[in-house]
N, C-alpha and C positions, 0 to 999 in steps of 0.2 A: 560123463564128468568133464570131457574134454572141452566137449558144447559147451557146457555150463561155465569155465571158467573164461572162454571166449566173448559169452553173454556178459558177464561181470565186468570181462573189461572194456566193453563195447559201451556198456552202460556208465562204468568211472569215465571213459575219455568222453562222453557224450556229457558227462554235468561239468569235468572239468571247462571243457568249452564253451557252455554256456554262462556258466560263473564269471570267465572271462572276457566274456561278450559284454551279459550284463554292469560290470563295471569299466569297461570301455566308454560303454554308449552312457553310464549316467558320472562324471566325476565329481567328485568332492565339490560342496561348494566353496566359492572364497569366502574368506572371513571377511566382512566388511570391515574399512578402514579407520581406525579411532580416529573421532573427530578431533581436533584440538582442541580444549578449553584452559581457564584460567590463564597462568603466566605464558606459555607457548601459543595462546592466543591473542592474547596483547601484543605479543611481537611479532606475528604475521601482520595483524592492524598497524601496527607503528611502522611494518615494512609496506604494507600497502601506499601508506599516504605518505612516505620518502622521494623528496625529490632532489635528483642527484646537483651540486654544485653547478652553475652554466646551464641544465637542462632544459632546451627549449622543442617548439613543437618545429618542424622542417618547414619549409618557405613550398608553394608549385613554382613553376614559372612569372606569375604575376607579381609576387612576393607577398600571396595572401597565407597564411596559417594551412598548414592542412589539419583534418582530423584525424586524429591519431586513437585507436582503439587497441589495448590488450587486456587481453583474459587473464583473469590471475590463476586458472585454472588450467587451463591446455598451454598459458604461456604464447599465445596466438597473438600475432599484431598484424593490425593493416594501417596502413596510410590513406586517407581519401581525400582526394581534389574536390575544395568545392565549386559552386558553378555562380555563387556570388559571396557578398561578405557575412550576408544569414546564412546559410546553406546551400540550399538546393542541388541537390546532390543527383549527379545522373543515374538512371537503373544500374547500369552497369557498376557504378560506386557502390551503391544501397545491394546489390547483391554481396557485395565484397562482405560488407559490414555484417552480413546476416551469417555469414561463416562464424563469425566471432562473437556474434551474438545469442549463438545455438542453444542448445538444452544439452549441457554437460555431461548431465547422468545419462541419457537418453543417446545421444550423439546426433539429436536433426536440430536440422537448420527449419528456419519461417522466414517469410517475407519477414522486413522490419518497416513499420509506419516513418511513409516522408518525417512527418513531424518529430519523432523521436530522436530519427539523425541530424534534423537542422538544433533543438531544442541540447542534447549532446555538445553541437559545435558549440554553442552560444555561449555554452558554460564552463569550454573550456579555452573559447577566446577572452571572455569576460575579466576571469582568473589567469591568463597569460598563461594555462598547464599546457607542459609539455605534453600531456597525453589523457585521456582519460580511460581508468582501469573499473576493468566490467565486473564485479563479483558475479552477479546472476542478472541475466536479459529475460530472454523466450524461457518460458517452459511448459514443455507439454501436458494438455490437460486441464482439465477445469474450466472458471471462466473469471479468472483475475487477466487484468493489467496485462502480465506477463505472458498470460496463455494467448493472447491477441496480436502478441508483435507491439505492443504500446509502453511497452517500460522494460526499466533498467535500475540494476542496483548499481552505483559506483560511489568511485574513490578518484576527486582529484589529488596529484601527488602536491605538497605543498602546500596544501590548501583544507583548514578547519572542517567540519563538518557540518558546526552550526552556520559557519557562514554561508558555505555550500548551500544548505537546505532555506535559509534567508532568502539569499539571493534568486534561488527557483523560486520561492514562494512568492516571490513578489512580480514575478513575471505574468503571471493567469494565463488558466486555460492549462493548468496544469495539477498534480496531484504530486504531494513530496511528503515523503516518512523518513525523518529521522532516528536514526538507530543508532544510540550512545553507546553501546553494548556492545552490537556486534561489529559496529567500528564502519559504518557505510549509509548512503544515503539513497534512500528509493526516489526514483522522476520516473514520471509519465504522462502521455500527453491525454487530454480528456478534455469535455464540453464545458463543464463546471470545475472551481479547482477547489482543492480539498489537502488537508495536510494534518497531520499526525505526527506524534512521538512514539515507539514503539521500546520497552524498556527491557526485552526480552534478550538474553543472552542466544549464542549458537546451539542452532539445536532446541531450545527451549519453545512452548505454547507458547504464537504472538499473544503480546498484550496491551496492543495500540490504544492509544488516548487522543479522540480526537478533536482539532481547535478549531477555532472558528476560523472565517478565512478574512484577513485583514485587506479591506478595502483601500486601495490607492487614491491618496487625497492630494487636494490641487493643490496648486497654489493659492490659490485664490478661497478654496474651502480654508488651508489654511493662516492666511491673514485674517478669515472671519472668526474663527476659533482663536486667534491671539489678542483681537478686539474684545470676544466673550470676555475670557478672563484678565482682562485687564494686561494683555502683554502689546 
């Protein structure tokens, strides 16, 4: 009898610790975080593209513009010297930027495409913005834009969307979606340019609409077109 009650409790302390192993080694998951929508999402949007009174982008030494990159998600900023008034950014900068440009969810960093960073500056010297803010860069996987180091979604502060996405469009050699909805403009740099409206809320199936891409006409194309019709 003795044995046996020895057994019993050899065998209770033997499950209690394994119970407790067992939920050691596996924890709860987290709950994934509600997304914002509607009114609380318009006012992340409206703070995105705020730009503060004075707000300018910081001078290097030469008194050229730096670029300025931050994440509206890790809250991450770099500064980057360029090495002319397009860009051309040294490794060492293009690394910096790639921190900032990572995969959020994921937490890795990619190389990011020369072009991306000079195309970046361009548009946020163009627009005189203090900074340009990254919604989503790299992301791991697949085989868009993004999974390649080749684009970026952003938000200049100060600065419309539609104009934003005009003004990339008219540069070539480039791919730009505008996103009325979720409040941000996709750039990337590519062989062909390509551009779209996308009317798809946060969170929502894309449901891009894509345009044609509008040819850059001369001057002299058009004085012959104001001859046609009589102008």
């Amino acid at each position: 009898m003795r044995a046996l009650r020895a057994f019993l409790g050899l065998a209770l302390a033997l499950a209690l610790f394994s119970f407790t192993t067992t939920s050691q080694a596996k924890p709860a998951p987290r709950r994934a975080a509600k997304r914002a929508t509607g009114a609380a999402y318009r006012a992340h949007v409206a703070r995105w593209h705020l730009r503060e009174a004075g707000a300018r982008a910081p001078l290097d030494a030469s008194g050229r513009p730096k670029l300025v990159l931050e994440n509206i998600n890790t809250k991450e900023r770099v500064e980057l010297t360029a090495g002319s008034d397009s860009g051309e950014f040294a490794e060492s900068e293009r690394a910096r930027a790639a921190q900032v440009l990572g995969d959020t969810r994921k937490g890795e960093a990619h190389s990011v495409d020369a072009g991306l960073i000079d195309l970046l500056y361009g548009l946020q010297r163009h627009f005189d913005a203090p900074c340009v803010r990254i919604i989503s860069a790299y992301r791991a996987g697949g085989r868009s834009q993004h999974a390649r180091g080749l684009a970026a979604d952003i938000v200049l502060p100060g600065v419309d969307d539609k104009s934003l996405a005009s003004h990339a469009r008219s540069l070539g050699g480039t791919g730009v979606g505008l996103y009325p909805r979720s409040g941000f403009v996709h750039v990337d740099v590519r062989s062909s340019p390509h551009y779209w409206v996308d009317s798809s809320g946060p969170g929502q199936r894309s449901r891009p609409v894509h345009k044609k891409h509008r040819k850059p006409v001369s001057k002299q194309g058009a004085r012959k077109g104001a001859r046609k019709h009589g102008g």
